[in-house]
N, C-alpha and C positions, 0 to 999 in steps of 0.2 A: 975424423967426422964420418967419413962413407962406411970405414969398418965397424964403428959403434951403430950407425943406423942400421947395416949390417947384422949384424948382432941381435939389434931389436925386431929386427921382420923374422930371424931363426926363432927366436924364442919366444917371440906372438902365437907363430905357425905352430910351434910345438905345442906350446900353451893350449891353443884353440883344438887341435888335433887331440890332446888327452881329455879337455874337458869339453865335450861336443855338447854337452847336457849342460852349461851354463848359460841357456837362454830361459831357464827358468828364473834366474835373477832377475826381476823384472825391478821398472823405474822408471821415474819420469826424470827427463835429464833436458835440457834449456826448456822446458814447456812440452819436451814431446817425449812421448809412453815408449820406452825403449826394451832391451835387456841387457845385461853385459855382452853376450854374445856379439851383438851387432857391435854395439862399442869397442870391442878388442879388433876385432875385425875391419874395421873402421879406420884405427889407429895406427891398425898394420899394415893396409892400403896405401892409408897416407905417409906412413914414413916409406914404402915401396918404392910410390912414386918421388918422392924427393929425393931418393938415391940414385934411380933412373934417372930423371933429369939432372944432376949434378955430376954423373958418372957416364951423359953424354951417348947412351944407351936407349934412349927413347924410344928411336925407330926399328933397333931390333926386337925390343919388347912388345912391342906396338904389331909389329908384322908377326911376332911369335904367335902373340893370341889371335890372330886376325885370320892366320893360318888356320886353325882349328876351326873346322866346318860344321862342328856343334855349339860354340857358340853364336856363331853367324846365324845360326837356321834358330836354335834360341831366341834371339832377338827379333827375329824373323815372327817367330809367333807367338812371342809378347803384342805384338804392332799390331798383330790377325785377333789378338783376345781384347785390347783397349779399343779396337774397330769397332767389335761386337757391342761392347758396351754402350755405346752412341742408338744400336737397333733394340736394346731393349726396352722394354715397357717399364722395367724396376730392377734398380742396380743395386747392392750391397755394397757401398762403396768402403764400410770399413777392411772387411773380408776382403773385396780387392787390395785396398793397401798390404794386407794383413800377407796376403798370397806373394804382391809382388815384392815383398821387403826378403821371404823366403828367398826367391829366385835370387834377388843381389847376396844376398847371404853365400849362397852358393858361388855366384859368382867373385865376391871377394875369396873366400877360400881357397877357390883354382887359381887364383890368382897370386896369393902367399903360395901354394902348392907347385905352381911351374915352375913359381921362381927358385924355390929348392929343387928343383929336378935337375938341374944341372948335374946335380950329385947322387948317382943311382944308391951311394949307401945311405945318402939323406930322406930317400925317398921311402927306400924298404924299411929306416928306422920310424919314418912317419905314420906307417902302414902299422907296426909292432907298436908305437906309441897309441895311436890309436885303439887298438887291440886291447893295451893294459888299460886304459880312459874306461872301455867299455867293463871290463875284468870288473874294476875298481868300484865303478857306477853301480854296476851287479849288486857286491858285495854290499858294497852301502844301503843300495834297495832294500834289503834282507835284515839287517837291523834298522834301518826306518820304517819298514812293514813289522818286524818282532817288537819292538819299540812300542806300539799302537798307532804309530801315525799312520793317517790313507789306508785305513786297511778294506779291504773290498768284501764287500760280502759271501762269497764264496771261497776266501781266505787264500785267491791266488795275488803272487807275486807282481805288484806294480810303484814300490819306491814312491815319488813326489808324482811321480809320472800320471796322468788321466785314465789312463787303462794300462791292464797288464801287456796286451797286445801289441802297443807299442812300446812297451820296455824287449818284447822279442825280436820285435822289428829292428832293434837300435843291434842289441847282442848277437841275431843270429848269422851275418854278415863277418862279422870276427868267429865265429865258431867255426864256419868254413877255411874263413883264412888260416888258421891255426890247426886245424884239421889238418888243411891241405897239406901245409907247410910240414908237418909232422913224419907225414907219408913220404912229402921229398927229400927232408935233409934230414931226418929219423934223428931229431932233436927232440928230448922227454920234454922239456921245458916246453915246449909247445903242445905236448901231445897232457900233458900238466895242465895247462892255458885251457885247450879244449874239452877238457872234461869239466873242471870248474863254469865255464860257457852255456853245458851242455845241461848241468844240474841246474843253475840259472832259469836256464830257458823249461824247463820239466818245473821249475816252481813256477813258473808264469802260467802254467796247462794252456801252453797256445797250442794245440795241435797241427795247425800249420804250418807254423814254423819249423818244428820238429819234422815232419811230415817233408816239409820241401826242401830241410836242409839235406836231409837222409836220402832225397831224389838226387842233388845235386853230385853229394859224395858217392852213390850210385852211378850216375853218368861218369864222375870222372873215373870209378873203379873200371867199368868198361871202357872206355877211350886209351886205358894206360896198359890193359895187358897187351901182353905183347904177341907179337902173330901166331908164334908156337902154339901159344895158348888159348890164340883167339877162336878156339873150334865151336862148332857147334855142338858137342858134345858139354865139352865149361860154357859155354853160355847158357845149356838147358841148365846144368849144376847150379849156375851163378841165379838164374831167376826162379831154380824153385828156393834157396836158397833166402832170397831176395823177398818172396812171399810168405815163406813159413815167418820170417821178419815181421811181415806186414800185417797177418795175419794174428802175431803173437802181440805187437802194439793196440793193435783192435780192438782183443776183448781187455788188455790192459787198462783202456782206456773206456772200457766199454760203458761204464756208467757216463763220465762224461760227453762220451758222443752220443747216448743214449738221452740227456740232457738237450744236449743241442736240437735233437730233434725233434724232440716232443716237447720242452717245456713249451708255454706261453707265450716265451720270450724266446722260442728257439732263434739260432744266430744261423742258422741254415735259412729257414722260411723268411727270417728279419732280411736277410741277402737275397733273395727269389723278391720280392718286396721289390727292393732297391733297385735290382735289373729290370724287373717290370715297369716301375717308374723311368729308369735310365731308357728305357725302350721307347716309351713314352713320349719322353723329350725328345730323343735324337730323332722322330716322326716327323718332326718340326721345319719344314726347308730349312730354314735360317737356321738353325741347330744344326741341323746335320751338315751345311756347311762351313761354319763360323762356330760352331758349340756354344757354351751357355756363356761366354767372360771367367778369365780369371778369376776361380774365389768365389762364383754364382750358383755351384752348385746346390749348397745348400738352403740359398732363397729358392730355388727352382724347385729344387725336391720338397720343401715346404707346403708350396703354393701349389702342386700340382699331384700330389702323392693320393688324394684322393679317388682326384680324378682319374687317374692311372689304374685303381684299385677298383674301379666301379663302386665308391663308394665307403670302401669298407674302412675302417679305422685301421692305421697301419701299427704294426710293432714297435716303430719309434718313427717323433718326428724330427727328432737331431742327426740327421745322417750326413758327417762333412764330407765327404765324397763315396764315387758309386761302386767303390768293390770291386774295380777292377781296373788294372792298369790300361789299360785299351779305351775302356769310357773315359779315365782319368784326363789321358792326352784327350780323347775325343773334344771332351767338354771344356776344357781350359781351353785348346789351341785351335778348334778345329778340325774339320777333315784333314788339314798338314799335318796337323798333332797326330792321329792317327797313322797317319800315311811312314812320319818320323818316328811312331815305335817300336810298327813292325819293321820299317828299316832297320831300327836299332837290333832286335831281337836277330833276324835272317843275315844280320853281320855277325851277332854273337853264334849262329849256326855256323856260317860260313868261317869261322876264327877256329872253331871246333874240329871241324872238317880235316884242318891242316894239326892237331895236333899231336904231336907223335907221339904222347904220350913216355918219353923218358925224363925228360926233367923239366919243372917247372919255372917260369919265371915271372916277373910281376906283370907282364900282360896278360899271362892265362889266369894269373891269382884277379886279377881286375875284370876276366872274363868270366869267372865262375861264381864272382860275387853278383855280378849285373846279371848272369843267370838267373841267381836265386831270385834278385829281386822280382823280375820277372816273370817266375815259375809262382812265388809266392801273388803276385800282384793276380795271378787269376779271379783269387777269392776274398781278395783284400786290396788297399791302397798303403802299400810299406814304403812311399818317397815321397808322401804330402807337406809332413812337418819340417820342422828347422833342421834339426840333428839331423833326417833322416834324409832332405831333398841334397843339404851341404854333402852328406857321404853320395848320394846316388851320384847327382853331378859333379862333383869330386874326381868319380872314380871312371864316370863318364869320358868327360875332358881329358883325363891323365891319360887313359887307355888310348882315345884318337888322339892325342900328339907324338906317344906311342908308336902306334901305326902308321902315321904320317912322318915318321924319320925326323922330329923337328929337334927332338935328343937324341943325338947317334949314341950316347954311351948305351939306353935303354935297347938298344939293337942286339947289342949282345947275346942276347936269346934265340941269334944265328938263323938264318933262315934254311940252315936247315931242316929245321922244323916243320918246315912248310912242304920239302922234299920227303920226309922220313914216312908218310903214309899214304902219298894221294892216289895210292893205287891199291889200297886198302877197301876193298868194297866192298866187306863185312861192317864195317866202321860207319860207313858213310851210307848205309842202307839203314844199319842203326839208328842213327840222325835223325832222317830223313821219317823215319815210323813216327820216332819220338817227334819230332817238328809236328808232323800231319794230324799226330794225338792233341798237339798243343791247340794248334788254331782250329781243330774240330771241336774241342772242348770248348775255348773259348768263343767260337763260333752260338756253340748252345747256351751256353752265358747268356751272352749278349743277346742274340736274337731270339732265344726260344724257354726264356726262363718259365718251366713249369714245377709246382710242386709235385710233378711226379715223381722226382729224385728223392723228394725228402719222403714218399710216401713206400718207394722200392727199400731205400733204409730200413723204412719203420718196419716193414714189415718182416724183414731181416732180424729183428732185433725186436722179433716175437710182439711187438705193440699193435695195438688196433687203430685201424685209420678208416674213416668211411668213404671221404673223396680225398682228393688230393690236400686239401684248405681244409680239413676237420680231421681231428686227429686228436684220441686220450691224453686230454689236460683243455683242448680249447674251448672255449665259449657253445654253447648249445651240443653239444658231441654228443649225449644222451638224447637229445629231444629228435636231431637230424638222423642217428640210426635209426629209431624209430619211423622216422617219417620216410625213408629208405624203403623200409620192410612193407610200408603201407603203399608205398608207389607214387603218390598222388601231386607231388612234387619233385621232376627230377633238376638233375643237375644238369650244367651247362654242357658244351659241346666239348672242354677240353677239363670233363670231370672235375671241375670246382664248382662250390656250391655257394657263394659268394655271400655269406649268413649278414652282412655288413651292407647287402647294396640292397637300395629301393628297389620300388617297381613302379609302375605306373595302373592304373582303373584295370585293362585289358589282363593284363599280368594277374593280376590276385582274382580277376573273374575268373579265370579259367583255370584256377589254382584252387576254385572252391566250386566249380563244378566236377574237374577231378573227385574232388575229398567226398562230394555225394555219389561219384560213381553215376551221372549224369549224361546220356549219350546226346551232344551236339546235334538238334534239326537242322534239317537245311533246307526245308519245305515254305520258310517265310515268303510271303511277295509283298509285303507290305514295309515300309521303313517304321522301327521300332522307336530310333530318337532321329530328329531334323538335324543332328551331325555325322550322321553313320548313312551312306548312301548303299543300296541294296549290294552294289557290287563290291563292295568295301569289305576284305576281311577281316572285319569285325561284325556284321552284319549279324551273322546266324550267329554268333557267342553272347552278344547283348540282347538278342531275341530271345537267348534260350535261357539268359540269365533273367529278364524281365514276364518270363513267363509263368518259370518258378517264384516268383518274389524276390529273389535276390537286390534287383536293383531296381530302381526306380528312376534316374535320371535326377538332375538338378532342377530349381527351381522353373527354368525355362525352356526343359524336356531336352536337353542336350546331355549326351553322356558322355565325354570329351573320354576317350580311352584313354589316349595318351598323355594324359595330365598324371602326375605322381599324386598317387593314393593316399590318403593323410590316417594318421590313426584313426579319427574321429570315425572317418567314414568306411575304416577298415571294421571298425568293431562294430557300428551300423549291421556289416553284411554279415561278419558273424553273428551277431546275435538270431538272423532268419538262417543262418546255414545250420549251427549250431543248439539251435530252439534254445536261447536262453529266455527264462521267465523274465521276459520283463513288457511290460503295458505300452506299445509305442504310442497308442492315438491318444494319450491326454499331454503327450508334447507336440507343441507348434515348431514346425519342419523351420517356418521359417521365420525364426524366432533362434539366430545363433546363440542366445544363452542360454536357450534349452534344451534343442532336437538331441546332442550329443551326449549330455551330461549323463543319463540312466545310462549309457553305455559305459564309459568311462569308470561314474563309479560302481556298476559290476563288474568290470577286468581287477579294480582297484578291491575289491571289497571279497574277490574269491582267488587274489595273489595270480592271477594269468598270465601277468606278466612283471619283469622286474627293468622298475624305471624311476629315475625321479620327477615325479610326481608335481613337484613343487614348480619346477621348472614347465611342464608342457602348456604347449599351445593347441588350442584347435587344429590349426593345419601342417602338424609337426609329422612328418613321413614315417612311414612305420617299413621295418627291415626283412627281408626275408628271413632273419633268423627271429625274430620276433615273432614272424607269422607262424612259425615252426613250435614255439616255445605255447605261443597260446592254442593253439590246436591239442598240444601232446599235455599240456596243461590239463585242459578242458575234461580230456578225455581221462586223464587218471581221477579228475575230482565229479565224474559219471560214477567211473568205476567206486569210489569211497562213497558215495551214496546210495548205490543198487545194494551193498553189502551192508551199509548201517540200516536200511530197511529191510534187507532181507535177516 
């Protein structure tokens, strides 16, 4: 009976271990929306446990995982993220299930996975199992995309998968492992593995992945020469070396990236987007202590992406997390969550530190993967989903039982190890650069998302950009350099021009005293409206706008500045800025079905601006780039009239 249940937890684990990608089988199973995944998983738990209890083993399984100080702190802020959810205003409670069904997911797999750890050759076949699962899944992707199924529009490689991105996400992880392993035990079959991996991953055009797998195998390339060779002299070798690399993938790549950053839909500015939102939120006291709840990120980022934006229409409103591993913890678990990645990470330095780099064993192959993930998690979220959180946590877990001696065979990997370079301070200054590079970058992430990266790019890569937010392919890009070269509208303080955010009365008056080239009195003594007090700066602007005709106040002589401007009464003041021909005194001001309409259907009837029509209301807000589009309008359809008369 124990050897057969036996039997059945090897061969769930293996099972589950090759096909990580069977959570796409989805079902409903007694009433509830399942996939096989959770079900094998499930079944495998359960027969576990009734071998443990029958086999009178309870308490040392019980203290085995109890030992592991990542699952305790795990659990730790599940408890900090189901707190949260009680403080919010609007909970997502599917997504929450959805999130915490992941996290058990994981945690039953570590759980089949210790239990095979007994057996270090169980463990490293689980790791090569896995490896083929991914090989396989590849493969299959490749005739399921040839096939026609799921094929994406720009004709990269994504299999059943939702995006191609994360089919690199799942592969790129084994392409290290297989790498590495190639380098250590100079087995083809592996080095076979890794190139099939490699091509995989070059069909999916993730560029990050590529990019970060290629950093990792870099770092390990440096960590592993040996002192002889460690000079500065091969190090200058190895990094030009390393760049003409970098450099020759660039323009390789260079339409693609060249994509990323200009189109419409660029995935650099759509990310500048998402950290500015993520910046946003974590503003929030209660955010930034307790984060947004498990699985809330994307109601959050929904409801608040505007407002983050000043307005402006964002590049996408499906965003299920924020692009970066550091928000990711932030916002699930809290400032803990935080506090427990860069833990995690400054162990994975500190593991590094000591690595002597002559031969590898399944703690450094388990460090150089949670590397990647990390290095990759800069500009992405690669451990959210099922496949992808079971392998992170997985490899997590295994690594700190690892290290904690809780399997002395896994020791084996000698501590010597540990002795072999700590007095290597070339190595450990190396580190230390690379570290400081890390969390400075991520530091700009997080805190200082500007598109002025995607605008040093552009310019790289000979495209034209006018501010940071306007750049060849976006929304008004013609109309805004124009209005550039005329001055009369600048941009903000950290050069974006925000063509998407309102303004308010004060805002567009002195946007169209500008455009007359109007010098501001400041000789009034008298108050112009009974809301603006002489000392108010607004004073001399709505004096110098009511003197020219521009404005006139509301029905009850108040010019409220700071009310947001409506079209209606935006094209009111164009038409006196502008001299458009049209009769104001035979409409009654105050008569809302009529004072606006002549304005309206002149915008609409000389194309000034492009709207649906069908849809507006009187007091529908009009955009800085709108305001931009009807100005530069205006003036080309002057210019085609001076010329059809002349």
């Amino acid at each position: 009976m124990l050897n057969k249940l036996l039997q059945s937890v090897s061969i769930i684990f293996f099972f589950t271990a090759f096909f990580l990608e069977i959570y796409l089988i989805r079902f409903s199973f007694l009433f509830v929306l399942t996939n096989l995944q959770e079900l094998i998983l499930f079944i495998g738990n359960l027969f576990l446990l009734i071998f443990i209890i029958k086999s009178s083993k309870f308490n040392f399984f019980f203290k085995k995982i109890l030992n592991n100080r990542y699952i305790i702190i795990i659990l730790f802020l599940i408890f900090v993220s189901i707190f949260k959810l009680f403080l919010n205003n609007g909970v997502n409670y599917v997504d929450f299930i959805r999130h915490l069904r992941f996290l058990t997911g994981g945690l039953m797999f570590y759980g089949l996975w210790s239990f095979m750890a007994d057996n270090i050759k169980k463990s490293w076949l689980a790791m090569d199992i896995m490896g083929y699962g991914a090989i396989f899944f590849g493969i299959f992707s490749f005739f399921y995309n040839f096939l026609g199924f799921n094929m994406s529009f720009d004709n990269r490689l994504t299999g059943p998968l939702d995006s191609a991105v994360y089919l690199a996400f799942y592969l790129t992880p084994f392409l290290i492992y297989f790498g590495l392993k190639f380098w250590d035990k100079k087995r083809y079959l592996d080095l076979v593995n890794a190139i099939i991996l490699l091509v995989l991953i070059l069909l999916t055009k993730s560029m990050a992945a590529i990019f970060f797998a290629f950093l990792v195998f870099f770092v390990s390339g440096i960590l592993r020469l040996r002192r002889e060779v460690f000079s500065k002299l091969n190090l200058i070798v190895i990094s030009t070396i390393t760049v003409l690399l970098m450099i020759s993938g660039f323009f390789f790549f260079k339409e693609r990236i060249s994509n990323s950053f200009n189109a419409e839909s660029s995935s650099l500015l759509e990310r500048i987007e998402i950290w500015r939102t993520s910046k946003y939120l974590i503003s929030d006291p209660l955010n930034l202590i307790f984060g947004v709840g498990l699985g809330q990120f994307q109601y959050q980022y929904e409801n608040n992406v505007e407002t983050a934006l000043y307005g402006k229409q964002p590049l996408d409103f499906v965003v299920l997390q924020p692009h970066n591993i550091f928000y990711l913890f932030w916002f699930q678990f809290g400032i803990f969550g935080l506090i427990f990645a860069i833990y995690i990470f400054i162990k994975l330095i500190r593991d590094l530190f000591y690595f002597s780099g002559e031969k590898l064993n399944l703690y450094y192959f388990f460090t150089f993967i949670l590397f990647y993930f990390f290095l990759h998690g800069m500009v992405d979220a690669p451990i959210f989903k099922n496949d992808l959180l079971i392998l992170f946590l997985g490899i997590l877990w295994m690594k700190e039982s690892l290290n904690e001696g809780s399997v002395a065979r896994f020791l084996d990997f000698a501590r010597d190890d540990k002795k072999g370079d700590r007095d290597d301070k070339t190595r450990k200054r190396f580190l230390l650069l690379f570290t400081g590079i890390y969390f400075f970058t991520n530091a700009l992430i997080m805190f200082f998302p500007r598109e002025s990266f995607a605008f040093a790019i552009t310019k790289f890569m000979g495209k034209e950009m006018v501010y940071y937010d306007v750049y060849e392919g976006s929304k008004y890009f013609e109309e805004i350099k124009k209005v550039k070269e005329q001055g009369f509208m600048p941009p903000f303080k950290d050069f974006t021009f925000r063509a998407e955010q309102t303004m308010n009365r004060a805002e567009f008056l002195q946007i169209m005293i500008n455009y007359k080239k109007i010098q501001i009195e400041n000789n009034f003594d008298e108050k112009c409206f009974s809301d603006i007090e002489i000392s108010s700066e607004y004073h001399n602007l709505f004096c110098t706008g009511k003197k020219y005709g521009f404005i006139e106040g509301d029905v009850d002589l108040k010019a409220r500045p700071d009310w947001r401007i409506s079209k209606s009464e935006a094209f009111k003041i164009f038409a006196k800025v502008l001299n458009w021909p049209i009769n104001q005194t035979q409409f009654d001001k105050n008569n809302i079905d009529e004072w606006y309409r002549p304005y309206v259907e002149f915008v609409i009837n000389n194309n000034l601006i492009d709207y649906d029509w069908e849809k507006f209301e009187m007091w529908d807000p009009i955009t800085r780039g709108e305001v931009v589009e009807v100005v530069i309008r205006n003036q080309r359809s002057a210019i085609r009239n001076e010329m059809h008369h002349s």
